[in-house]
C-alpha positions in Angstrom: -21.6 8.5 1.2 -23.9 10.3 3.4 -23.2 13.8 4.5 -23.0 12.3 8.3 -20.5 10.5 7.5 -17.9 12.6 5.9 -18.5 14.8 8.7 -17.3 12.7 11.2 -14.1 11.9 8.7 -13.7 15.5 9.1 -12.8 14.3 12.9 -10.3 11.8 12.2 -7.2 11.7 14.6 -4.1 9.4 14.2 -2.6 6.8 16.2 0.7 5.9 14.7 2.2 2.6 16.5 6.4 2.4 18.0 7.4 0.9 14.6 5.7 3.3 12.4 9.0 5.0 11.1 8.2 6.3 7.6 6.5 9.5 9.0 8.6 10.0 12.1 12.2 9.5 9.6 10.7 12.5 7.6 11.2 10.2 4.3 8.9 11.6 2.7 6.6 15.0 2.6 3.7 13.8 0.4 1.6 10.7 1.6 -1.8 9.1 1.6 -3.2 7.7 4.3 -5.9 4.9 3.0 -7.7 2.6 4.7 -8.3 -0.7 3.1 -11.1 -1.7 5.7 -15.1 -2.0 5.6 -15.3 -1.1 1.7 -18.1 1.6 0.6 -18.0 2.5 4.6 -20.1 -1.1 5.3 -18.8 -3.1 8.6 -17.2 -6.1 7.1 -15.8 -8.9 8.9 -12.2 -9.0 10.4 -11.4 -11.9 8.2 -12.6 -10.0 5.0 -11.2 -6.6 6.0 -7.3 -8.6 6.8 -7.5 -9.9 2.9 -8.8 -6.7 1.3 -5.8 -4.9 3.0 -3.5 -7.8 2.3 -4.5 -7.3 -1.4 -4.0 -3.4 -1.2 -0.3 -4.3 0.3 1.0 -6.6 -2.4 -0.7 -4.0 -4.9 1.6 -1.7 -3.2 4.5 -4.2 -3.4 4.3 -4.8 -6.7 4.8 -1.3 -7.4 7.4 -0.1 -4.7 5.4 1.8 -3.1 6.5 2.0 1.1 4.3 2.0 4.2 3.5 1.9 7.2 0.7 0.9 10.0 -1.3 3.7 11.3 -4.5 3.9 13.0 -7.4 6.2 12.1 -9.6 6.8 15.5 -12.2 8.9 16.9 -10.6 11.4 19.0 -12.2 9.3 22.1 -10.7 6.6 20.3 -13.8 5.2 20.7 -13.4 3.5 17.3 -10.3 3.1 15.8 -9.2 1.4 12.2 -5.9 0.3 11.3 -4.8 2.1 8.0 -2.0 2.6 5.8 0.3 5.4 5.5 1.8 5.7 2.2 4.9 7.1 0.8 3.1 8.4 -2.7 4.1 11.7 -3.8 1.1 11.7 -6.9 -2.4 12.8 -5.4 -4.3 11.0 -8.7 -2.8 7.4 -7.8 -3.6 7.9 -4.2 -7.4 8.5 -5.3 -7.5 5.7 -7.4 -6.1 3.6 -5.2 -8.7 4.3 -2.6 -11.4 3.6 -5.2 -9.6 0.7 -6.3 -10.4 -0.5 -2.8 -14.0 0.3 -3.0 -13.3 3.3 0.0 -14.9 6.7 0.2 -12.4 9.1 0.8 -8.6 9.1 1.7 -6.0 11.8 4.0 -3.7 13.0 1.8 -0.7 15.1 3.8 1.5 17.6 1.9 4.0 19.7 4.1 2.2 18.6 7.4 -1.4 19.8 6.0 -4.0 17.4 6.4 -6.9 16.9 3.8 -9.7 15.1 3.1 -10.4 13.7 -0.3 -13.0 12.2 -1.6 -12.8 9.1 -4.2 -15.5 10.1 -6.5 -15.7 13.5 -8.5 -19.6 13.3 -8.0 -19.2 13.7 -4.0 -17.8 16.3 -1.6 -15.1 18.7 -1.8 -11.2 18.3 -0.4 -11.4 19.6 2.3 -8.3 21.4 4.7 -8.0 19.7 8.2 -5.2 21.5 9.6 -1.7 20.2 10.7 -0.7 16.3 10.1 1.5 16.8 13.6 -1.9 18.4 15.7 -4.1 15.3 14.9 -1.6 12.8 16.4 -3.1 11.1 19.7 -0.1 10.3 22.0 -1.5 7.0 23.0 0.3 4.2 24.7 -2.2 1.9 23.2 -1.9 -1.9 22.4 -4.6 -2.0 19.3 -5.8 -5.2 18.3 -5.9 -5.7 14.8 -9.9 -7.0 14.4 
């Protein structure tokens, strides 16, 4: 992963549809927020990207694990990809979840603090975004699922 890119990671704001209830119910205070699209940060296509995150749900399934839809964006929402928001209260099986799915980093949220992890020990640092609650966009958006 090149330095670029988990820079603009750092950026990362949240879009988190009308049904999305897991985060607004206050269920749970530790969660991941993983992305099962465009593996090793390479544009896939939409039909690949829909079965790697159908794989990563019934992986989830399988192991009771609940979620929801969100939506990782630019804070132009300029790009925006639909994501998973993960009741998981153990940081390690986040991580290796992500890897598991090929991705580089994940958001892990702990008491409303946002941070950045990386997949792999060899690359960057966790890194501290802030508040959860701050990087929600209030967007009246209809997003396509590509």
């Amino acid at each position: 992963m090149t330095q670029d890119l988990w820079e603009i990671y750092q950026t990362t704001c949240f879009v988190l549809p009308e049904q999305t209830n897991l985060f607004q119910a206050g269920l749970c205070r530790n969660f991941a927020i993983i992305s099962a699209r465009n593996p090793e940060g390479k544009e896939q296509s939409s039909h690949l990207n829909r079965q790697v995150e159908q794989s990563m749900k019934q992986w989830l399934n399988k192991r009771g694990y609940d979620y929801s839809r969100i939506y990782g964006c630019s804070p132009s929402l300029d790009y925006v990809e639909p994501s998973l928001l993960i009741d998981m209260s153990d940081k390690a099986t986040a991580t290796k979840l992500a890897a598991k799915f090929k991705q580089n980093a994940l958001f892990w949220i702990s008491d409303n603090q946002l941070y950045l992890m990386p997949c792999s020990q060899i690359s960057n640092s966790k890194v501290n975004l802030g508040v959860f609650s701050k990087r929600i966009i209030q967007a009246n958006l209809i997003l396509e699922e590509p």
